[in-house]
ZAKEBA-148785 format. One record per atom (N, C-alpha, C, O): residue in three letters; chain; atom name; x, y, z. Coordinates in steps of 0.02 Angstrom, whole numbers, plus 50000, padded with zeros to 5 digits. Atoms other than C-alpha are relative to their C-alpha. Example, Ala and Ser with C-alpha at 12.3 -4.5 7.8 and 13.67 -1.06 7.14 Angstrom:
<nodes>
  rest  kette  atom      x      y      z
   ALA      A     N  50045  49941  50000
   ALA      A    CA  50615  49775  50390
   ALA      A     C  50045  50060  50000
   ALA      A     O  50097  50059  50033
   SER      A     N  49958  49941  49997
   SER      A    CA  50684  49947  50357
   SER      A     C  49961  50055  50037
   SER      A     O  49986  50110  50045
</nodes>
This chain:
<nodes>
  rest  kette  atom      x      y      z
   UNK      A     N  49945  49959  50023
   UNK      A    CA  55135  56495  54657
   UNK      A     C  49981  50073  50008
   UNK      A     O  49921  50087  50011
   UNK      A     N  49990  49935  50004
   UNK      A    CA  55171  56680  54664
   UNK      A     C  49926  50060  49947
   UNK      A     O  49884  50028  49915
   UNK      A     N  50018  49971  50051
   UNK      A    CA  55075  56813  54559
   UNK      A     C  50044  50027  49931
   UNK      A     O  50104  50032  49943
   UNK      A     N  49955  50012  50066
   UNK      A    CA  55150  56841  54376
   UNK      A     C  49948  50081  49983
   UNK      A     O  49886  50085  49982
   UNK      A     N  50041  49932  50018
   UNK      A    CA  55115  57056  54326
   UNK      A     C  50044  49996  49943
   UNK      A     O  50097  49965  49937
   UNK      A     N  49968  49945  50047
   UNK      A    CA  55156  57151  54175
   UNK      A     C  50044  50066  50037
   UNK      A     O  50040  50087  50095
   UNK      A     N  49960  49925  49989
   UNK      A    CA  55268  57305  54187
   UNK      A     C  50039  50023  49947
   UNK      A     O  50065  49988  49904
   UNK      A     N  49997  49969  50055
   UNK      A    CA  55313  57425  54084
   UNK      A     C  50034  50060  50031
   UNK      A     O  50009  50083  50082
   UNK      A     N  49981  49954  49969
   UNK      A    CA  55437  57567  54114
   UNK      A     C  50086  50031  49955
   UNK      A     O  50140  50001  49952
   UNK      A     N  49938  49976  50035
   UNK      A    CA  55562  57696  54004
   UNK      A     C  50007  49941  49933
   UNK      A     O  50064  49926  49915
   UNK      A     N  49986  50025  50056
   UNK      A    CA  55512  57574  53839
   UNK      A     C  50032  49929  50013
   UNK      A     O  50049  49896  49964
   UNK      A     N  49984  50059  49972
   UNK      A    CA  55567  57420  53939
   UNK      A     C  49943  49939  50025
   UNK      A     O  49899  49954  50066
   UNK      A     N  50068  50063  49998
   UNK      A    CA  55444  57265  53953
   UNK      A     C  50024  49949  50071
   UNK      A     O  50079  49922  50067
   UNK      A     N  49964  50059  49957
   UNK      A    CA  55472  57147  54114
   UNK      A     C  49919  49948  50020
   UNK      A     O  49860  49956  50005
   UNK      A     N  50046  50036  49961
   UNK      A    CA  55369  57023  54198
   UNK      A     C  50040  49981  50074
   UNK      A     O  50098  49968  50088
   UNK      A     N  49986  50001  49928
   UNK      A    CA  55357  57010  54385
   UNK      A     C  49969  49936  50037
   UNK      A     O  49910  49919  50040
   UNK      A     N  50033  50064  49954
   UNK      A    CA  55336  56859  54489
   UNK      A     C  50012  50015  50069
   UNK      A     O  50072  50017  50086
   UNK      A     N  49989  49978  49940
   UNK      A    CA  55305  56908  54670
   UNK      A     C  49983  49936  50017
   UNK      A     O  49942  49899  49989
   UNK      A     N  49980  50082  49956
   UNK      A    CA  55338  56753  54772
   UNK      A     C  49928  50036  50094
   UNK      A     O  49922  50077  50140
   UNK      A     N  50045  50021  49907
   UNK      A    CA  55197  56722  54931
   UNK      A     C  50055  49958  50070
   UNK      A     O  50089  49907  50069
   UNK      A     N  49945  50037  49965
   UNK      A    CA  55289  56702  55102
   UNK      A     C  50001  49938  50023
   UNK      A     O  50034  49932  50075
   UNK      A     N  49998  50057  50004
   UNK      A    CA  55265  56532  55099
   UNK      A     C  50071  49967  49953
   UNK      A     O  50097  49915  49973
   UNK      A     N  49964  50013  50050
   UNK      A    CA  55393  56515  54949
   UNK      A     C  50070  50012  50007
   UNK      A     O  50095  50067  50017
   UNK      A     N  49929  49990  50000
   UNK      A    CA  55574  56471  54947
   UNK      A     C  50007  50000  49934
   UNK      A     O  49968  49976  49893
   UNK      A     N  49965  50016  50060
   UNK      A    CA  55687  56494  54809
   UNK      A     C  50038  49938  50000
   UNK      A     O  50056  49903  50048
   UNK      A     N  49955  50072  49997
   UNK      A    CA  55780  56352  54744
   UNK      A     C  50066  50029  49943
   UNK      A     O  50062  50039  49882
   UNK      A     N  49941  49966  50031
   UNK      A    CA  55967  56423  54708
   UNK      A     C  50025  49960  49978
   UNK      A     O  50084  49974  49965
   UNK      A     N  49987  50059  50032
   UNK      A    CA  55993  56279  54642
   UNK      A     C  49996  50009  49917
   UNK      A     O  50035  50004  49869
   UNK      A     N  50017  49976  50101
   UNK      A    CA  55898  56328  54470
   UNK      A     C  50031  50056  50001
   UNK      A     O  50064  50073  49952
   UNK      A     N  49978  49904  50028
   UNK      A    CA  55945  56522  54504
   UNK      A     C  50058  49987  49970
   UNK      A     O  50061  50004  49911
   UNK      A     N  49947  50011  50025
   UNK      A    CA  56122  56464  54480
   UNK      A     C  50021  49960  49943
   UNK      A     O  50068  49977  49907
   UNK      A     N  50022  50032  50080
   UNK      A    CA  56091  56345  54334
   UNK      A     C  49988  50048  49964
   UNK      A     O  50041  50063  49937
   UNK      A     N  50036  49947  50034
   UNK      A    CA  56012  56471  54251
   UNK      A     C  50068  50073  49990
   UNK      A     O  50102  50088  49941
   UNK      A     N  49940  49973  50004
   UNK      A    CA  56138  56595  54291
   UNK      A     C  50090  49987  49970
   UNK      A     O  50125  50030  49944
   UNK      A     N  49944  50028  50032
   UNK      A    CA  56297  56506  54238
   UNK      A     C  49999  50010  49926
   UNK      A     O  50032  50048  49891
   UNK      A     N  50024  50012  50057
   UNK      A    CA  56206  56444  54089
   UNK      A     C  50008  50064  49949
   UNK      A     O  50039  50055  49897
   UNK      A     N  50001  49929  50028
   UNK      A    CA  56184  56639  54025
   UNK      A     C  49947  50015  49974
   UNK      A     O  49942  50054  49927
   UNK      A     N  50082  50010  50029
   UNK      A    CA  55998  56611  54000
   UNK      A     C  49971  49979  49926
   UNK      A     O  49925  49998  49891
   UNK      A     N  50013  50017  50081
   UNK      A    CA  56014  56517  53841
   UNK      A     C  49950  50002  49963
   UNK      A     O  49941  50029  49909
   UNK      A     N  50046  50003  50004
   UNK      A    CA  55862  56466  53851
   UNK      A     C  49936  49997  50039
   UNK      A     O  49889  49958  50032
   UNK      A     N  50043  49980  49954
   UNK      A    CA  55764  56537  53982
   UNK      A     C  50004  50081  50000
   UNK      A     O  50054  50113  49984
   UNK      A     N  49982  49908  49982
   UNK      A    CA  55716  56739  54023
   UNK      A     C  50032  50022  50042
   UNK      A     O  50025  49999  50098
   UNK      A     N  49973  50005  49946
   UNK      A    CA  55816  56806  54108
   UNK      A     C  49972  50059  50051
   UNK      A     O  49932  50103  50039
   UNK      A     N  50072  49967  49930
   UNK      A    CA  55750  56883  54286
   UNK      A     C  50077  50018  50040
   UNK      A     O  50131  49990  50036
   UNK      A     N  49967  49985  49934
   UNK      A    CA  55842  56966  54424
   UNK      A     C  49949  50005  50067
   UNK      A     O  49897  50037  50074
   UNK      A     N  50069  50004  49945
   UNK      A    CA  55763  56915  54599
   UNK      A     C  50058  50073  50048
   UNK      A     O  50117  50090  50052
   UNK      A     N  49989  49950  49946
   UNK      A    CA  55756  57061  54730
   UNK      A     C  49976  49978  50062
   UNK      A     O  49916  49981  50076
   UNK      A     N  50041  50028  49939
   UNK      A    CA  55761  56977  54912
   UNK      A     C  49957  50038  50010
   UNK      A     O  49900  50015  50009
   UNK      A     N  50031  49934  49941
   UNK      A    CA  55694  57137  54990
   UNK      A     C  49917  49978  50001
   UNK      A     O  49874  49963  50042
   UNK      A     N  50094  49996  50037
   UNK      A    CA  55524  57126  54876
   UNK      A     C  49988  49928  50002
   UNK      A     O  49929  49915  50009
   UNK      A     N  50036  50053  50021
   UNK      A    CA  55525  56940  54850
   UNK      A     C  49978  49982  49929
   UNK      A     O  49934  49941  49916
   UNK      A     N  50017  50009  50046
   UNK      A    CA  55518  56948  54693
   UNK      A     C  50032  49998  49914
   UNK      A     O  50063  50051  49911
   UNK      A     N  49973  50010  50038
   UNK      A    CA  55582  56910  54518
   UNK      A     C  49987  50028  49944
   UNK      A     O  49934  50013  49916
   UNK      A     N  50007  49945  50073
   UNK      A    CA  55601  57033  54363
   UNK      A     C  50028  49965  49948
   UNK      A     O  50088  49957  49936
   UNK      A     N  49954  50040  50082
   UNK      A    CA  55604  56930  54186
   UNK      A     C  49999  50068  49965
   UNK      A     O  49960  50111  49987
   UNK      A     N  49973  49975  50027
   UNK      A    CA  55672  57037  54067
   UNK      A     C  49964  49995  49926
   UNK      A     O  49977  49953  49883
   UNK      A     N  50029  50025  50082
   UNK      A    CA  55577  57038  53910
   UNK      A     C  50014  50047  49933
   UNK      A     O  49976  50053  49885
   UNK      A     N  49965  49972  50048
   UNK      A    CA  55685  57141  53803
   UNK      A     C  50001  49953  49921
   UNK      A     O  50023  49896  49912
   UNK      A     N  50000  50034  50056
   UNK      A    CA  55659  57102  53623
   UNK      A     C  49985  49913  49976
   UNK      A     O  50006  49880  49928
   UNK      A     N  50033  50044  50040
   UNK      A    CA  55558  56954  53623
   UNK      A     C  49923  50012  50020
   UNK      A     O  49895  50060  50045
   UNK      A     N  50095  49983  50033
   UNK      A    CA  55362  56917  53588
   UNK      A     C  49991  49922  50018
   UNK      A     O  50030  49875  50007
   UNK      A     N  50017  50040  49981
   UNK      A    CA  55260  56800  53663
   UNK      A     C  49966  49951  49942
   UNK      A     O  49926  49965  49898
   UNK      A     N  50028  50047  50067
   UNK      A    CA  55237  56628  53560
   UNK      A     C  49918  50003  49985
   UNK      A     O  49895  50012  49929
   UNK      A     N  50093  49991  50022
   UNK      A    CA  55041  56636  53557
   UNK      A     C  49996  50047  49943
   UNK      A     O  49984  50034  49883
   UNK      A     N  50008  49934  50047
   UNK      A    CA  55041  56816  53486
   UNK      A     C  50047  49985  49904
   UNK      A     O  50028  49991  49846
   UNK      A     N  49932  50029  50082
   UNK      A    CA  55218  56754  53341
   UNK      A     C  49933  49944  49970
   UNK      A     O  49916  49954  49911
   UNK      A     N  50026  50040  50033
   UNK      A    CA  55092  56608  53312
   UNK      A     C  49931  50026  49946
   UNK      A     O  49915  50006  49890
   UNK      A     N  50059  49969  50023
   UNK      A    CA  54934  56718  53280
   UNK      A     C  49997  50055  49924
   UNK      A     O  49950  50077  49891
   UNK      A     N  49986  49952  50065
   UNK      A    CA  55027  56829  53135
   UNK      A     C  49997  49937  49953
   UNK      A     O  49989  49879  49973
   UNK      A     N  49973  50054  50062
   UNK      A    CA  55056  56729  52972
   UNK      A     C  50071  49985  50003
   UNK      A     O  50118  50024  49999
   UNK      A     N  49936  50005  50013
   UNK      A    CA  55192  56633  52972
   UNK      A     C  50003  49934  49927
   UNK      A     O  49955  49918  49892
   UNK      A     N  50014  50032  50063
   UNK      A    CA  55264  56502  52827
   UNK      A     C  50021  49946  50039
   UNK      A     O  50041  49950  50097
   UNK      A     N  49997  50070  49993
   UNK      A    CA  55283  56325  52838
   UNK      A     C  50081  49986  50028
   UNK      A     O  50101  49935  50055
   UNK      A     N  49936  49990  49973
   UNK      A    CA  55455  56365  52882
   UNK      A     C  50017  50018  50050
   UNK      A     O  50066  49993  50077
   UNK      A     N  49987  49953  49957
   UNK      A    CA  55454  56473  52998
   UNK      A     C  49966  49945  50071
   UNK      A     O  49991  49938  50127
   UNK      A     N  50020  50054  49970
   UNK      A    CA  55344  56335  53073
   UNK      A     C  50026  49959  50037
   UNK      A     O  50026  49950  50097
   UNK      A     N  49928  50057  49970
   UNK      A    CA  55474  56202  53080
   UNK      A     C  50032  50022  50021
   UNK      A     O  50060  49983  50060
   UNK      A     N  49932  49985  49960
   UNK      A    CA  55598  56294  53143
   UNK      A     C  49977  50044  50081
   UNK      A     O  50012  50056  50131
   UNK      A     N  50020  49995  49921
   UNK      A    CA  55503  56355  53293
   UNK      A     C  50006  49933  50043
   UNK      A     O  50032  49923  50098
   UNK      A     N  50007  50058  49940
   UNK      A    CA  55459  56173  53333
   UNK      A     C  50070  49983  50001
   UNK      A     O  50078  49934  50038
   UNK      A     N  49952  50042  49986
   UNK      A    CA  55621  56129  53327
   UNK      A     C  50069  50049  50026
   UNK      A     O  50127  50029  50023
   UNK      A     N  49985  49946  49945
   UNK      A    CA  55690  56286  53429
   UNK      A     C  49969  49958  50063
   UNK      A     O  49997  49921  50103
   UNK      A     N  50030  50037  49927
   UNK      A    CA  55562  56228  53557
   UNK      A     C  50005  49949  50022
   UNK      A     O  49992  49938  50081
   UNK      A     N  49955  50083  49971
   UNK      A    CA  55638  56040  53559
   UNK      A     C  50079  50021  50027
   UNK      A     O  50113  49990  50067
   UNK      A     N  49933  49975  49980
   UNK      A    CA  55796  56133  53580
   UNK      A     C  50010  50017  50065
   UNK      A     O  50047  49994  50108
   UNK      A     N  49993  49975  49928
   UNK      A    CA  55756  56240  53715
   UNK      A     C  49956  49945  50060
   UNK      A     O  49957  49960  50120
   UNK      A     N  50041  50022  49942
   UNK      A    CA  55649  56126  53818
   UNK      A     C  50071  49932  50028
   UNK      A     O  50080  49907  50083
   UNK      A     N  49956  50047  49968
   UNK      A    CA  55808  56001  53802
   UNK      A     C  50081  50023  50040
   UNK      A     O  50128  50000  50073
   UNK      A     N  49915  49967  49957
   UNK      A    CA  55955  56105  53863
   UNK      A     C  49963  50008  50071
   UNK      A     O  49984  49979  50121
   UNK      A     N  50030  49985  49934
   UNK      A    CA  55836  56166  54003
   UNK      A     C  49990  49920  50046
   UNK      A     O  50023  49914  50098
   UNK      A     N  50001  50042  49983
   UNK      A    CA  55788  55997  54047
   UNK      A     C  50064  49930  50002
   UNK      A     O  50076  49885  50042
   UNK      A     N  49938  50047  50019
   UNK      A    CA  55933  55895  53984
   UNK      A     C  50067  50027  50020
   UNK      A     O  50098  49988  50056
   UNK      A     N  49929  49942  49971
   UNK      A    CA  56096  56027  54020
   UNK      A     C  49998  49996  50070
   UNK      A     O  50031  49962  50110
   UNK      A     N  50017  49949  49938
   UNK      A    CA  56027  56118  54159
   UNK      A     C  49976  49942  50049
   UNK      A     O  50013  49930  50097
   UNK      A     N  50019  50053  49964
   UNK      A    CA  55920  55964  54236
   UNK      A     C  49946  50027  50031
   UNK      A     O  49935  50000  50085
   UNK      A     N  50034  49959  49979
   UNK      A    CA  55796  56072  54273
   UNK      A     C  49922  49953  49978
   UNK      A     O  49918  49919  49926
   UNK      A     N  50044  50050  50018
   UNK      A    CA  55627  55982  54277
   UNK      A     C  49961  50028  49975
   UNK      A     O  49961  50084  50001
   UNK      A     N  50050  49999  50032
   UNK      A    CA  55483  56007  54165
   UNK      A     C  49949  50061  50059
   UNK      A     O  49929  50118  50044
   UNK      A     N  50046  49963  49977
   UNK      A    CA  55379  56074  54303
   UNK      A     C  50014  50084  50028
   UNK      A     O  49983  50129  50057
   UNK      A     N  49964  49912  49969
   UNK      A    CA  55487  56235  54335
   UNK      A     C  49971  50039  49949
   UNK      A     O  49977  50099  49962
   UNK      A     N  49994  49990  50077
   UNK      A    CA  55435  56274  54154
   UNK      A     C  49926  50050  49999
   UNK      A     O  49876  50019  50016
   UNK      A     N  50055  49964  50005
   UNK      A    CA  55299  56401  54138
   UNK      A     C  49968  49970  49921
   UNK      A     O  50009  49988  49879
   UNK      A     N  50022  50029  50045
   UNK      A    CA  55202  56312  53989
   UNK      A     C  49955  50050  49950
   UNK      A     O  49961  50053  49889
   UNK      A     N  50030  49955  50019
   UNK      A    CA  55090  56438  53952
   UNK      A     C  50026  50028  49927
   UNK      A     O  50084  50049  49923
   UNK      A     N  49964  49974  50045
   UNK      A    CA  55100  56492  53766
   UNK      A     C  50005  50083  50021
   UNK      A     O  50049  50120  49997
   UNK      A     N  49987  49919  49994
   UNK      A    CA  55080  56673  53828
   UNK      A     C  50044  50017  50032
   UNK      A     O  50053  50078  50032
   UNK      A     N  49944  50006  49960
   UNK      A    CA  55224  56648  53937
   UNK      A     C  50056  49958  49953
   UNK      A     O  50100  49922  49978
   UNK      A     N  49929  50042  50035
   UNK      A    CA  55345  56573  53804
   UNK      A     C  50015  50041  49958
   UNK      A     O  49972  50056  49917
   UNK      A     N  49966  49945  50033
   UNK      A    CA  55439  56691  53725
   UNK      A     C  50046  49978  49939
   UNK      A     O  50084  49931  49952
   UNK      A     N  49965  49993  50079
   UNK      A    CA  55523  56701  53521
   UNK      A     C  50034  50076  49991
   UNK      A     O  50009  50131  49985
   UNK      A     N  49986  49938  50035
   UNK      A    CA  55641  56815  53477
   UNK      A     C  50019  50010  49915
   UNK      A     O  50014  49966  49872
   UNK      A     N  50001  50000  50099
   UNK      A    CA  55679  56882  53285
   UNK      A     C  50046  49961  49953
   UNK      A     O  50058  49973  49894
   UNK      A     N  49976  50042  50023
   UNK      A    CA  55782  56736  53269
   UNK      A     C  49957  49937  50006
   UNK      A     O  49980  49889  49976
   UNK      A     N  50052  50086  49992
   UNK      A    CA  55645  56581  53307
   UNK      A     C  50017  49985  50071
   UNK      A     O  49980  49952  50108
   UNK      A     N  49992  50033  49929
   UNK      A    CA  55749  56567  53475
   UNK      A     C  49946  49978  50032
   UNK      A     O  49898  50003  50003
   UNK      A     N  50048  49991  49950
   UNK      A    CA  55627  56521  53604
   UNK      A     C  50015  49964  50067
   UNK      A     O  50033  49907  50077
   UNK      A     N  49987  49997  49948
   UNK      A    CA  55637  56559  53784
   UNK      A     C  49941  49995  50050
   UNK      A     O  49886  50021  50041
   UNK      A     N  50069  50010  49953
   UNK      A    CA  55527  56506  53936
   UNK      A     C  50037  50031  50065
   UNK      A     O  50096  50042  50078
   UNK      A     N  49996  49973  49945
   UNK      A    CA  55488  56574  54101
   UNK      A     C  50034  49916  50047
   UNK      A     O  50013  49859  50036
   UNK      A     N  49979  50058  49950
   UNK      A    CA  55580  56447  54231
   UNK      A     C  49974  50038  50089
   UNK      A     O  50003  50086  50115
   UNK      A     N  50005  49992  49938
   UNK      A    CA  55505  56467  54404
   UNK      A     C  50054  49963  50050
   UNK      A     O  50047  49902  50059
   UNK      A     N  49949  50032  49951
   UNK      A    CA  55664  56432  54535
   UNK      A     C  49966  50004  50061
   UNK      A     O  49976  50051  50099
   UNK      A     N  50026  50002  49949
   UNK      A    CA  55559  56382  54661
   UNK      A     C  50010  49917  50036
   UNK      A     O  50024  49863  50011
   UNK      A     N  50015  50071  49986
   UNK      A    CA  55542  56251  54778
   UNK      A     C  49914  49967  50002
   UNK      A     O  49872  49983  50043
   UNK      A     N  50068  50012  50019
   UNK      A    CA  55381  56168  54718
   UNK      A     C  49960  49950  50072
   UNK      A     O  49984  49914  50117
   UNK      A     N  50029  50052  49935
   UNK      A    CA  55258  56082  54838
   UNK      A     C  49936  49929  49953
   UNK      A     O  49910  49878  49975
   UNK      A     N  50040  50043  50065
   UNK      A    CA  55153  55994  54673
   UNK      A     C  50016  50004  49954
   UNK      A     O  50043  50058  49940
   UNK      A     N  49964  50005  50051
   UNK      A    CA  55199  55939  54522
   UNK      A     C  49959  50048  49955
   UNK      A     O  49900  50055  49969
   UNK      A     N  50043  49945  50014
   UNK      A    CA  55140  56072  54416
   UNK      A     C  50017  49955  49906
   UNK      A     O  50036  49897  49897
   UNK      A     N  49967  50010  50041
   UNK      A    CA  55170  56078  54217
   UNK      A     C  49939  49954  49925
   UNK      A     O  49948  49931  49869
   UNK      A     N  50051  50026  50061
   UNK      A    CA  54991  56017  54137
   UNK      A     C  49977  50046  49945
   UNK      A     O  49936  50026  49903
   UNK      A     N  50010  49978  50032
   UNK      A    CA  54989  56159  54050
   UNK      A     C  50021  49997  49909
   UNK      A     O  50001  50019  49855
   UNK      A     N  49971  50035  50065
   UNK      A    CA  55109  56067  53928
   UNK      A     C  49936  49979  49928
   UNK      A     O  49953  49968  49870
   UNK      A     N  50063  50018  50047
   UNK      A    CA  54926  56027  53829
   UNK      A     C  49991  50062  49957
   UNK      A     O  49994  50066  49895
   UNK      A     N  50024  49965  50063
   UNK      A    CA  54875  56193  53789
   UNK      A     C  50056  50029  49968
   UNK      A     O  50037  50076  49933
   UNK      A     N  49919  49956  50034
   UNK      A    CA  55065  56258  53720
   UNK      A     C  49972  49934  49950
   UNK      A     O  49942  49963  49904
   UNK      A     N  50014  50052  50057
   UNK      A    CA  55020  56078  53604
   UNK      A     C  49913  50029  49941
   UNK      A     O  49897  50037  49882
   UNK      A     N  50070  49975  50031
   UNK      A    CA  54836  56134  53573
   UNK      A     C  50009  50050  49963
   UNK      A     O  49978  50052  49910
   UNK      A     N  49985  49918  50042
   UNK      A    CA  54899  56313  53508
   UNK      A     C  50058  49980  49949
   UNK      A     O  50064  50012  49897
   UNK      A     N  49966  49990  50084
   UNK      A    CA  55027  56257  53387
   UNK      A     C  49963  49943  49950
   UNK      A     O  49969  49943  49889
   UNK      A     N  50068  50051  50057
   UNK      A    CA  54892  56112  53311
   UNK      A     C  49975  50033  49978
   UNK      A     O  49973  50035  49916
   UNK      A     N  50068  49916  50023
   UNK      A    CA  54770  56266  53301
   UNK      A     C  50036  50028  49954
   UNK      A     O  50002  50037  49903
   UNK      A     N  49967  49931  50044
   UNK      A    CA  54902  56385  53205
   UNK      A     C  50022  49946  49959
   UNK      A     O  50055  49957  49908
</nodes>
């Protein structure tokens, strides 16, 4: 897959996925995703020119970091059951498979409602990707 940067610019937060020319998109998800209104995914604008895809990380915070503050036993449950939410519209709605799913807790995004939003790579994959599903499990056992 692509490289995944930070950026930062005028108080605005994005993440950048520059696609290798090996890599098609799959407009298949872009337009899923798009319809949808990014319920529960970030939302990104791709730029053919560059190849590359700008998520938008306006007002949310990556789950690792939300997990690492104190939270209450509440606040708890209603993440995990945000994150059964969003993993089933994405997968269940949308049809979008598991492995598009950036897993990564530093890549899963909460905003100041519990929402939680993941990175979706619209790519066309060449391996099933998506074992990262362990440590997003390992980090909310830990917290």
């Amino acid at each position: 897959m692509g490289t995944v940067k930070y950026s930062s610019k005028d108080n605005k937060h994005f993440l950048i996925l520059e696609l290798s020319k090996k890599e098609q998109v799959n407009e298949g998800i872009v337009n899923a995703l798009r319809s949808s209104g990014f319920m529960t995914s970030v939302p990104f604008e791709y730029n053919e020119k560059k190849r590359a895809f700008r998520y938008d990380l306006s007002g949310l915070i990556s789950l690792r970091v939300r997990l690492s503050s104190a939270i209450t036993i509440d606040e708890f449950y209603l993440l995990i059951a945000n994150l059964y939410r969003s993993i089933l519209n994405l997968t269940g709605d949308l049809q979008i498979a598991p492995s598009f799913l950036d897993w990564n807790p530093d890549y899963i995004f909460v905003d100041v409602l519990g929402n939680i939003y993941f990175l979706v790579y619209p790519l066309h994959l060449k391996t099933v990707e998506g074992s990262g599903v362990f440590s997003l499990l390992r980090t909310l056992i830990k917290n």
